[in-house]
OpenMM code with the backbone's topology and positions (N, CA, C; nanometers):
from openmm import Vec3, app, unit

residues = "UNK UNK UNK UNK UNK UNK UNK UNK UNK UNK UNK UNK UNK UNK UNK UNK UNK UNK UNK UNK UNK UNK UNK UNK UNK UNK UNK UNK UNK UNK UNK UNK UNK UNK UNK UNK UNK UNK UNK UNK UNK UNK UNK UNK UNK UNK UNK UNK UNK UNK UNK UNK UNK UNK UNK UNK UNK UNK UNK UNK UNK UNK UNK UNK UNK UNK UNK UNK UNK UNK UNK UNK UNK UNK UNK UNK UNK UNK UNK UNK UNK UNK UNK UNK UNK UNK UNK UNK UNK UNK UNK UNK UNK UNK UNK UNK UNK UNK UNK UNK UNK UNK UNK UNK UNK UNK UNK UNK UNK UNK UNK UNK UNK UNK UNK UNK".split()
positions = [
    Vec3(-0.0571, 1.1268, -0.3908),
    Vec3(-0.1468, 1.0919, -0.2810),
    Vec3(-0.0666, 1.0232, -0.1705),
    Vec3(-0.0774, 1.0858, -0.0400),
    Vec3(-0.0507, 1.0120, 0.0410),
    Vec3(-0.1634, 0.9923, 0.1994),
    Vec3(-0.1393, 0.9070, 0.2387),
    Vec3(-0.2143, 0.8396, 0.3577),
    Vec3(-0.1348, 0.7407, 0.4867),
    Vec3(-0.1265, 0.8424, 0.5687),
    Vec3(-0.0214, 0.8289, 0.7092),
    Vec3(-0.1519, 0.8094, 0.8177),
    Vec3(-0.1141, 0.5997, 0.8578),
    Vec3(-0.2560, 0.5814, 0.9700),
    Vec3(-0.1463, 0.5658, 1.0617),
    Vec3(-0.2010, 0.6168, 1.1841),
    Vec3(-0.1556, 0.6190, 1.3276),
    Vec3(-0.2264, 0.6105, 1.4418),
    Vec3(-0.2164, 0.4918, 1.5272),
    Vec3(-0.2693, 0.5083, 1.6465),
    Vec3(-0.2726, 0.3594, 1.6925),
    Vec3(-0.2210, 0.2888, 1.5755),
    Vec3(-0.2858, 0.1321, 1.6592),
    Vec3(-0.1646, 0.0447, 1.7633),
    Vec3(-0.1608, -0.0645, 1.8131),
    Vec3(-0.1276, -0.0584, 1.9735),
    Vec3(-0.1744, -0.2097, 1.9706),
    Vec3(-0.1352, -0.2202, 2.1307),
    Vec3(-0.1431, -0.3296, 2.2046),
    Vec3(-0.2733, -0.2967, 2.2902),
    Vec3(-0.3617, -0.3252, 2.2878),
    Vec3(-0.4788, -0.3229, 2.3330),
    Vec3(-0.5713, -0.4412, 2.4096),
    Vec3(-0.6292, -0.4551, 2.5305),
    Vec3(-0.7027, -0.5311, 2.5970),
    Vec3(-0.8209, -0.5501, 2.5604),
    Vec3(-0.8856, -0.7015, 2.5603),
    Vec3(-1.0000, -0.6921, 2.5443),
    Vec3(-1.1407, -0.6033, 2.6328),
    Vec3(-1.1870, -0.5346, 2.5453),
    Vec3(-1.2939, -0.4560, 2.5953),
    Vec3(-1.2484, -0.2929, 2.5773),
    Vec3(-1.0734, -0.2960, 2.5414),
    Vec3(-1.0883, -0.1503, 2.5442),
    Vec3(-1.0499, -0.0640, 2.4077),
    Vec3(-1.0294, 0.0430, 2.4029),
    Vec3(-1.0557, 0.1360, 2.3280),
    Vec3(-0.8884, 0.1926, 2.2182),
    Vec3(-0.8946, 0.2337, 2.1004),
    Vec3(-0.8227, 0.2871, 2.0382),
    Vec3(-0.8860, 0.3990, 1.9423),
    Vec3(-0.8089, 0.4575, 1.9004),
    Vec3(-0.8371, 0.5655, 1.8490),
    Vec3(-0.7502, 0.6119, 1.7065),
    Vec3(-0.7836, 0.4893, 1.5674),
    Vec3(-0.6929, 0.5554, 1.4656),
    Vec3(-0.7186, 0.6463, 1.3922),
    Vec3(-0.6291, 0.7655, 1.3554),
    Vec3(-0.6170, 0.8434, 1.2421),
    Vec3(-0.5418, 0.7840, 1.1084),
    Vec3(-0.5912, 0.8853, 0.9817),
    Vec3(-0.5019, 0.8405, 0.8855),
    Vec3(-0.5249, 0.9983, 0.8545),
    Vec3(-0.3660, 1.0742, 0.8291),
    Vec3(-0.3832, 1.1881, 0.7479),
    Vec3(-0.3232, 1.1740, 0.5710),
    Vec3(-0.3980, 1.2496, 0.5407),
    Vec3(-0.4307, 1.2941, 0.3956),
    Vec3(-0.3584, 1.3291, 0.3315),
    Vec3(-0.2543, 1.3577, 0.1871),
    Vec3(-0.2369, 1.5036, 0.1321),
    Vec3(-0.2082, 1.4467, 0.0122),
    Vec3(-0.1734, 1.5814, -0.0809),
    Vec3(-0.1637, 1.5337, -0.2414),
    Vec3(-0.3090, 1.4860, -0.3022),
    Vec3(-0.4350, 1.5317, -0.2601),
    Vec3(-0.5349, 1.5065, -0.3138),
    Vec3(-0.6654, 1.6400, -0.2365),
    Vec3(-0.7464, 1.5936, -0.3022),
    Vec3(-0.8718, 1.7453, -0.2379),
    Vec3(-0.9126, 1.6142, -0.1864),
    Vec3(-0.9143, 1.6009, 0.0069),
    Vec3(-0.9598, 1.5295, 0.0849),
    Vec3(-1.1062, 1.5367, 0.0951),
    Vec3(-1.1926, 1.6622, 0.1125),
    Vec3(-1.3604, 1.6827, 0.1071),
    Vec3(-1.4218, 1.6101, 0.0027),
    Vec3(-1.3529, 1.5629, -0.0879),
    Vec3(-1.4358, 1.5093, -0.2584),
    Vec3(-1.3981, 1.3792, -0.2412),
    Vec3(-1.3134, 1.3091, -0.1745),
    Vec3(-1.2576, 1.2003, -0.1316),
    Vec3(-1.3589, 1.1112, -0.0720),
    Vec3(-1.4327, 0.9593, -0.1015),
    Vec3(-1.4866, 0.8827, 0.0140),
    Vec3(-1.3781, 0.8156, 0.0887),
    Vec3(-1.3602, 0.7571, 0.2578),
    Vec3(-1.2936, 0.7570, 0.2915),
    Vec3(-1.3821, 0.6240, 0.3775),
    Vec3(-1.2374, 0.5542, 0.3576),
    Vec3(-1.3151, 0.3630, 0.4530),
    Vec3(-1.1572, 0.3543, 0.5260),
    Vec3(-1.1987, 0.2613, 0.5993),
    Vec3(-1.1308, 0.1843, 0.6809),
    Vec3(-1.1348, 0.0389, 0.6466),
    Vec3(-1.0319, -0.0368, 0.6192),
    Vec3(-1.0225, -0.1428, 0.6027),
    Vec3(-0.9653, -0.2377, 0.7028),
    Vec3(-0.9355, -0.3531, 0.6995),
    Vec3(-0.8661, -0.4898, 0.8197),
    Vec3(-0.8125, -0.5560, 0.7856),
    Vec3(-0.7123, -0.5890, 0.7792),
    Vec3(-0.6800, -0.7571, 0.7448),
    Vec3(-0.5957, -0.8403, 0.8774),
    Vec3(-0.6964, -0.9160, 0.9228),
    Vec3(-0.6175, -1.0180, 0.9552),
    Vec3(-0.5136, -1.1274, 0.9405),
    Vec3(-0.4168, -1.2104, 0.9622),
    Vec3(-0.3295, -1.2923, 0.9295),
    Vec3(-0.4142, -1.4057, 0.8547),
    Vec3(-0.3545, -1.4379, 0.7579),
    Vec3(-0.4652, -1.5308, 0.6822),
    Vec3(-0.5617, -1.5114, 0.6075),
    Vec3(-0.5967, -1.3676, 0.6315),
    Vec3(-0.7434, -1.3799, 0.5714),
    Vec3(-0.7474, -1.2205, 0.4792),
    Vec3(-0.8969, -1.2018, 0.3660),
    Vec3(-0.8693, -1.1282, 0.2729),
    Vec3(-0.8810, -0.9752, 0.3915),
    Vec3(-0.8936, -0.8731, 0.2925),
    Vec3(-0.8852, -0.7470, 0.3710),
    Vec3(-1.0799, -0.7584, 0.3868),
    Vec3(-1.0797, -0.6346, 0.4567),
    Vec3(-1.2799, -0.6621, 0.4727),
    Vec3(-1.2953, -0.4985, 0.5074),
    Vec3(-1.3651, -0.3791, 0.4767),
    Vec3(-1.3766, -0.3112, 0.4951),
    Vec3(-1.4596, -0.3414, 0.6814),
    Vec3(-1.4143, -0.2072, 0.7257),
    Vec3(-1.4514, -0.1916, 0.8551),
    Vec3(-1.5849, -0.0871, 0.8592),
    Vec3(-1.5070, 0.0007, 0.7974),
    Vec3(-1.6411, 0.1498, 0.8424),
    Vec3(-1.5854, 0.2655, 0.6959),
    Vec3(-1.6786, 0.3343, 0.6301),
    Vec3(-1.7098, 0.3734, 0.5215),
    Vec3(-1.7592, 0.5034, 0.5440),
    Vec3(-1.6986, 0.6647, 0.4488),
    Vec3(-1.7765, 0.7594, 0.4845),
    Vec3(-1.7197, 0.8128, 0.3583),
    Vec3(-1.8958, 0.8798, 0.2615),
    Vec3(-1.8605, 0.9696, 0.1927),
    Vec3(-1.8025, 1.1215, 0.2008),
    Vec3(-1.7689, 1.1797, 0.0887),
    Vec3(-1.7689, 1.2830, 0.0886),
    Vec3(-1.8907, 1.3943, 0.1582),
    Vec3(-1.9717, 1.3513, 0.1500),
    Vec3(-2.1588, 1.3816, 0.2345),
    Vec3(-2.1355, 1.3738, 0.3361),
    Vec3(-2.0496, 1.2857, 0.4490),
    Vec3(-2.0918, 1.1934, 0.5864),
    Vec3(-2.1845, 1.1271, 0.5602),
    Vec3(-2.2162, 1.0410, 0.4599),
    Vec3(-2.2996, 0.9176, 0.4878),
    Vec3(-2.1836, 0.7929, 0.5689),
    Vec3(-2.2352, 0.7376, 0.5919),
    Vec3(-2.1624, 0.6364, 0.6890),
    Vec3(-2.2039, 0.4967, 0.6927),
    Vec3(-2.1094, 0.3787, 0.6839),
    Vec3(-2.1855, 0.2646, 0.6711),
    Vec3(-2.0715, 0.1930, 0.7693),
    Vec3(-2.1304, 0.0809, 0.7946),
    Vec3(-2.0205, -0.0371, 0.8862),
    Vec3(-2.0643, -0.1482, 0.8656),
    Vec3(-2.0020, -0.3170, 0.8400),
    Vec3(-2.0581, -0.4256, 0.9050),
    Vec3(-2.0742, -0.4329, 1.0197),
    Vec3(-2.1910, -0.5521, 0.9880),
    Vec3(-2.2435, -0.5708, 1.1383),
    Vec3(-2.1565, -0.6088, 1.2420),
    Vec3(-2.0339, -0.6720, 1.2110),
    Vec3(-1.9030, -0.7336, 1.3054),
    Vec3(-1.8684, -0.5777, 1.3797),
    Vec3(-1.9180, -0.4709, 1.2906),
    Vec3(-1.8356, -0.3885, 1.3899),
    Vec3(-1.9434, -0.2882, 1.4414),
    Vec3(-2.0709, -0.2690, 1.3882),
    Vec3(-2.1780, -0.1934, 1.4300),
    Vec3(-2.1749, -0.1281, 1.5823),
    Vec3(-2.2105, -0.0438, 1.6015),
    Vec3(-2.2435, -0.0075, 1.7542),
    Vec3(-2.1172, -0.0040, 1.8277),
    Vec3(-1.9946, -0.0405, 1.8093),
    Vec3(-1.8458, -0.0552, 1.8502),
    Vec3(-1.7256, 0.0318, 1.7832),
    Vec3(-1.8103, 0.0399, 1.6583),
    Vec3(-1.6532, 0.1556, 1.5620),
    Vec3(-1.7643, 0.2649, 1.5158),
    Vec3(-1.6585, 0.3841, 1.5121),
    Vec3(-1.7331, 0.5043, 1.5374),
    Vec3(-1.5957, 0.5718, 1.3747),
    Vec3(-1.6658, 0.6156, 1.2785),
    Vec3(-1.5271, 0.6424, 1.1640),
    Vec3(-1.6058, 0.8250, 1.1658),
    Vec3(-1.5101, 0.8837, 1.1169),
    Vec3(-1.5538, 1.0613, 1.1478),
    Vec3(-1.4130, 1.1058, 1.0677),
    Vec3(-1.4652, 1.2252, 1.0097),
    Vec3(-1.3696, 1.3244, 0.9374),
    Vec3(-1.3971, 1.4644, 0.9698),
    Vec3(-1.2419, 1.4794, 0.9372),
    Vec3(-1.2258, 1.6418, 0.9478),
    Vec3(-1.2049, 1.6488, 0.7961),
    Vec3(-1.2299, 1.7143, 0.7279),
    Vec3(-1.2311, 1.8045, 0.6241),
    Vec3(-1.1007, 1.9678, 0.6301),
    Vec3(-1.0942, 1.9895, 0.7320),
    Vec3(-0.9674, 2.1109, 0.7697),
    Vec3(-0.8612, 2.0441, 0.7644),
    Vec3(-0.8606, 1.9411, 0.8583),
    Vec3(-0.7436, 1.8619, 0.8581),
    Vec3(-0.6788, 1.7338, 0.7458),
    Vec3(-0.7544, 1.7391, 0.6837),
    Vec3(-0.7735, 1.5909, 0.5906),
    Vec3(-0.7701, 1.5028, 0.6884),
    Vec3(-0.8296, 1.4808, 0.7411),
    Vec3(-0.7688, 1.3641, 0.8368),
    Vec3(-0.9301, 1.2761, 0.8374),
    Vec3(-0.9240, 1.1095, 0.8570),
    Vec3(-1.0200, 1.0832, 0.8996),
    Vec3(-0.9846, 1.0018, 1.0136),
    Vec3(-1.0889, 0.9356, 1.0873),
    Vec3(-1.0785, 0.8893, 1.2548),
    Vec3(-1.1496, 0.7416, 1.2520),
    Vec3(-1.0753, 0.6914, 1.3217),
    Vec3(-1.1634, 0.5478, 1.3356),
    Vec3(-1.1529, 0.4886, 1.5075),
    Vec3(-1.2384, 0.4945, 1.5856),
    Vec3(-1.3177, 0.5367, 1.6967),
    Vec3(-1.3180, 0.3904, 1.7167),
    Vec3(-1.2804, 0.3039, 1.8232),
    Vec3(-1.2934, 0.1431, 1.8248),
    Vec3(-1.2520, 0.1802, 1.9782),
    Vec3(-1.4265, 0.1028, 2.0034),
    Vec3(-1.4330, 0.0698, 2.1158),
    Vec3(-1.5119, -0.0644, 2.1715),
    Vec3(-1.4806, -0.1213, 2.2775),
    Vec3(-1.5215, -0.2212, 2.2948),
    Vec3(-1.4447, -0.3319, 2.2175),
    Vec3(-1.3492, -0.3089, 2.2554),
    Vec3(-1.2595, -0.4419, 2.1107),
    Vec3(-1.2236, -0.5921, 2.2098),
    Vec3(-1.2501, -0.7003, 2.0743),
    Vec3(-1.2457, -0.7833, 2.0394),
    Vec3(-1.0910, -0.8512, 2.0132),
    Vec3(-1.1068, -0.9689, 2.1083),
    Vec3(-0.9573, -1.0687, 1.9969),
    Vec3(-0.9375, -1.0715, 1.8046),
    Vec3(-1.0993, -1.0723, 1.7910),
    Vec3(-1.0986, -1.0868, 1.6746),
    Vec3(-1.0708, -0.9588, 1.5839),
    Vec3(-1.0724, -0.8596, 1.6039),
    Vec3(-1.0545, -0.7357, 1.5718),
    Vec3(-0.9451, -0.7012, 1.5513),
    Vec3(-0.8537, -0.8063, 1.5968),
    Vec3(-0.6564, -0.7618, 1.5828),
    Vec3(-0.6496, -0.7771, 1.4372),
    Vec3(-0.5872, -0.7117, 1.3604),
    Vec3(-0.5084, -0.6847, 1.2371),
    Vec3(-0.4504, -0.5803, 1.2139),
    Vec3(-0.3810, -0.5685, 1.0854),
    Vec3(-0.3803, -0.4236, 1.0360),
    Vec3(-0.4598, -0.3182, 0.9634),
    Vec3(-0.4605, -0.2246, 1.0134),
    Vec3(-0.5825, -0.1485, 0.9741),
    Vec3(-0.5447, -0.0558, 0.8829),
    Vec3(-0.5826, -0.0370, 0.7680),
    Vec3(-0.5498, 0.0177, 0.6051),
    Vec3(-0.7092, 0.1300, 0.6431),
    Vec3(-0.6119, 0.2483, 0.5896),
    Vec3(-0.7117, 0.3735, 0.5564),
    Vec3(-0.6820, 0.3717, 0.3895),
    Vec3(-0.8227, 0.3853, 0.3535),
    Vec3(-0.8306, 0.3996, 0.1942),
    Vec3(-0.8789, 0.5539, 0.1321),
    Vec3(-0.8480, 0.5845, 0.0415),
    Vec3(-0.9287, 0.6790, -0.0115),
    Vec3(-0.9780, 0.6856, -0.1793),
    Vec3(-1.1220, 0.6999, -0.1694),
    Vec3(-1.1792, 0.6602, -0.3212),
    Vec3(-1.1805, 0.8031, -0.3656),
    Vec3(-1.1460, 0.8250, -0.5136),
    Vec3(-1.1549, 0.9423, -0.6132),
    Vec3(-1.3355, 0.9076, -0.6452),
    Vec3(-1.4175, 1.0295, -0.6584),
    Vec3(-1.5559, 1.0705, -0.6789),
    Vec3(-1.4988, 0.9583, -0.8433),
    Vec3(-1.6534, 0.8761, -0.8811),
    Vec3(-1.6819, 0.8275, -0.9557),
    Vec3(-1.5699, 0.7336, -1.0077),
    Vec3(-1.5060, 0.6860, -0.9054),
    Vec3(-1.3968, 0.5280, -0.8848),
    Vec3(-1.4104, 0.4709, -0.8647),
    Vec3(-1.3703, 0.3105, -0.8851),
    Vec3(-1.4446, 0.2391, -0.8215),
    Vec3(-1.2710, 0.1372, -0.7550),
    Vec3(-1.1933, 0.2113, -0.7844),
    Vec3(-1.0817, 0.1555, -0.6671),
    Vec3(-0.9710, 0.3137, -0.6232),
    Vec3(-0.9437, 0.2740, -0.5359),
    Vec3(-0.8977, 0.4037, -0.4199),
    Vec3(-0.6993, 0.4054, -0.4210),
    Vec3(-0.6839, 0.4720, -0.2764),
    Vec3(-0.5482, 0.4903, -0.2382),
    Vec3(-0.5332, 0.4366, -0.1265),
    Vec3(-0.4020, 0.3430, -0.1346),
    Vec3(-0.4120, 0.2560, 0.0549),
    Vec3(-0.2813, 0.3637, 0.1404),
    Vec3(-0.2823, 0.3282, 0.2802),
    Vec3(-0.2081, 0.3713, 0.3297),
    Vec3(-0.1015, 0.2167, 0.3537),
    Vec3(0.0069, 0.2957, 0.4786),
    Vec3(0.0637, 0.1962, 0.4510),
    Vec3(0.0355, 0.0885, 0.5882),
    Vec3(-0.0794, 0.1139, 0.6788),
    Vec3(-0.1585, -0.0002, 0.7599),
    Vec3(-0.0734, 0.0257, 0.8944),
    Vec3(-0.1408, 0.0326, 1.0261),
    Vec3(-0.1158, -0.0127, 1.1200),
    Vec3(-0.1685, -0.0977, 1.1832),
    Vec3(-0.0999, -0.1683, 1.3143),
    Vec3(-0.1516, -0.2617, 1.3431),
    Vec3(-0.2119, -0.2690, 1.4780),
    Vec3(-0.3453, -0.3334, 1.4937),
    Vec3(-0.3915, -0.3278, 1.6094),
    Vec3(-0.4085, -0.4721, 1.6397),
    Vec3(-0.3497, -0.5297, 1.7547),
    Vec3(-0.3460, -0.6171, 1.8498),
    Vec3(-0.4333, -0.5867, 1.9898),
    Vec3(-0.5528, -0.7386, 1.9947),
    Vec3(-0.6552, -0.7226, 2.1040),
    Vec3(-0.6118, -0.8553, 2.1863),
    Vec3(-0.5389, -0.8509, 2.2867),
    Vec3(-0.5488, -0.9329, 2.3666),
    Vec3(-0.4495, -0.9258, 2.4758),
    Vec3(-0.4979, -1.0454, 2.5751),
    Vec3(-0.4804, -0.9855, 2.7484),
    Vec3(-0.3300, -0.9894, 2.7614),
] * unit.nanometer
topology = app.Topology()
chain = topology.addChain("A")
for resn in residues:
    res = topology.addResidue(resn, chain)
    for name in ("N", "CA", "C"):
        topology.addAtom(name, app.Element.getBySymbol(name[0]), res)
């Protein structure tokens, strides 16, 4: 299994990034697929959550602001952050859960930095 996230940056408050994490060494469609955070100091916290279905979940810290989406062709999934926050800087870990697991595969995290 592997998991390659790319896209995170130096970013201003209020604006926008766009991470991927691609897939391989596993059947990505049977895969649930989250986004995780960790800030300096503090534990990791899931961000945004999507089954194998497209069901989709987020905390409320990030509701209405992170947008998570998969391709299934590509293995790839997307994590859509807009409107960002100081508080929102960390590194951002793409996970992937095996059907009927109850712990996954990390990548190896990029980092997103929000401020002026």
């Amino acid at each position: 299994v592997q998991l390659v996230e790319s896209g995170g940056g130096l970013v201003q408050p209020g604006g926008s990034l766009r991470l991927s994490c691609a897939a391989s060494g596993f059947i990505f469609s049977t895969y649930a697929m989250s986004w995780y955070r960790q800030a300096p100091g503090k534990q990791r916290e899931m961000v945004a959550y999507i089954t194998s279905g497209g069901s989709i979940n987020y905390p409320d810290s990030v509701k209405g602001r992170f947008n998570i989406s998969r391709d299934n062709a590509k293995s790839t999934v997307y994590l859509q952050m807009n409107n960002l926050k100081p508080e929102d800087t960390g590194v951002y870990y793409c996970n992937a859960l095996p059907p009927r697991q109850w712990s996954g595969y990390w990548g190896q995290g990029t980092q997103v930095t929000v401020s002026l």
